[in-house]
Structures are given as structure tokens and as C-alpha cells.
C-alpha positions in Angstrom: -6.3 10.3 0.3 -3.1 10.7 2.3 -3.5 6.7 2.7 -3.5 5.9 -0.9 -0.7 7.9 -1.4 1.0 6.2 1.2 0.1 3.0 -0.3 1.5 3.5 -3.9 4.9 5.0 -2.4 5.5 1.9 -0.2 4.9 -0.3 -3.2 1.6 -3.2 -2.9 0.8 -6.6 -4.0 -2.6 -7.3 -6.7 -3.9 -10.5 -7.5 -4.2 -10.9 -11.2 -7.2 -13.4 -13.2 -6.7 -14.1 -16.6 -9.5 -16.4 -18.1 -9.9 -17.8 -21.3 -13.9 -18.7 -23.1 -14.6 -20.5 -25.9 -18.4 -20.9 -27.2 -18.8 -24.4 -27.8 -21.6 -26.0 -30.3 -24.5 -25.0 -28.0 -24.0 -21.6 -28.2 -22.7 -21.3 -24.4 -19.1 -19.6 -23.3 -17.0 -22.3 -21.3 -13.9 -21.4 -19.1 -11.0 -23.1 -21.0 -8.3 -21.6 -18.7 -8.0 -19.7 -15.5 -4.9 -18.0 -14.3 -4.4 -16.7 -11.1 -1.3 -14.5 -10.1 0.0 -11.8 -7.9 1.9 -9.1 -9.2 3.9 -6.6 -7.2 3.6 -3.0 -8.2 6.8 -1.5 -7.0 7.3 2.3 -4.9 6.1 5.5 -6.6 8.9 7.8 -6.1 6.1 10.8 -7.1 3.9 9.6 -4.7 6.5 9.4 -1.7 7.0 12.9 -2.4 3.5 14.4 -2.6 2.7 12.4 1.2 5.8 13.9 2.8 5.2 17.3 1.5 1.6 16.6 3.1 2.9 15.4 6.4 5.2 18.3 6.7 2.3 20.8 6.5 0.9 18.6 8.9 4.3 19.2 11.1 4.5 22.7 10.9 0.9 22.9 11.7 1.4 21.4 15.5 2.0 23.3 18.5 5.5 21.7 20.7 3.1 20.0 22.9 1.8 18.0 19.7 5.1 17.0 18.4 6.6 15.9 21.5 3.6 13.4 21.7 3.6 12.3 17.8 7.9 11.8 18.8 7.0 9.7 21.5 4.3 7.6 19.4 6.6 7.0 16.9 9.4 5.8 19.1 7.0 3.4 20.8 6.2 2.1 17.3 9.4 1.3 16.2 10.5 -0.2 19.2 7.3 -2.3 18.6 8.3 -3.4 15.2 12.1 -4.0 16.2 11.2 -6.7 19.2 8.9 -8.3 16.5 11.7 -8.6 14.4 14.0 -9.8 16.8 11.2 -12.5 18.3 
């Protein structure tokens, strides 16, 4: 759950289909148009809120021993993601 939350607070991306029948003298349905598009659902400010309020539970839960480690992960993330930026 804490995933989808996650999800809708960073904002995401759907691809859209919009199609069009007609029923021509046969009886049958034929695809007159097809459209195909992406559209960006932006940041849920409500669900940002609800998945920090989760991970600090989940912070005041761990023993010093567990947040030192979770500190370190983190920093070796973003120092991950800032030499991929930089490259």
C-alpha cells in the first residue's frame, strides 16, 4: 500500500486509447479511429502526506542501530543518483 501511495504523491504517467466503431451495412463494428496518448497525472499533496506520516511511525519504531544503517543507505543512494546525473 505504502507503494501506491508513494506513487500518486510523486505524480505518474498513463497511456490513454480512445477508439471510435461504427456498424457498417453488414451488421459488424469497424474501428474508425484509434487514439493513443499519455497523460501525466500530477502529485497528490494528500497522498504525500499520508506516506510520510507512515514512514515516520516506521522511524520512531527503529532502534539507533536501525537508523544509522537506513542513514547510510540513503546517503549511498543519493550519491548514486547524483554521479548519474552528472555522467
Amino acid at each position: 500500500m505504502l507503494d501506491i501511495l508513494l506513487k500518486k504523491a510523486r505524480g505518474y504517467v498513463i497511456k490513454e486509447i480512445v477508439e471510435e466503431y461504427c456498424v457498417d451495412e453488414n451488421g459488424e463494428e469497424k474501428l474508425l479511429k484509434r487514439k493513443v496518448h499519455q497523460k501525466h497525472i500530477p502529485p497528490d499533496t494528500t497522498a504525500l502526506k499520508e506516506y510520510l506520516k507512515h514512514q515516520d511511525e516506521k522511524l520512531m519504531d527503529m532502534s539507533e542501530e536501525e537508523l544509522q544503517k537506513e542513514k547510510q543507505r540513503l546517503l549511498n543512494e543519493l550519491s548514486k543518483k547524483s554521479k548519474n546525473r552528472s555522467a
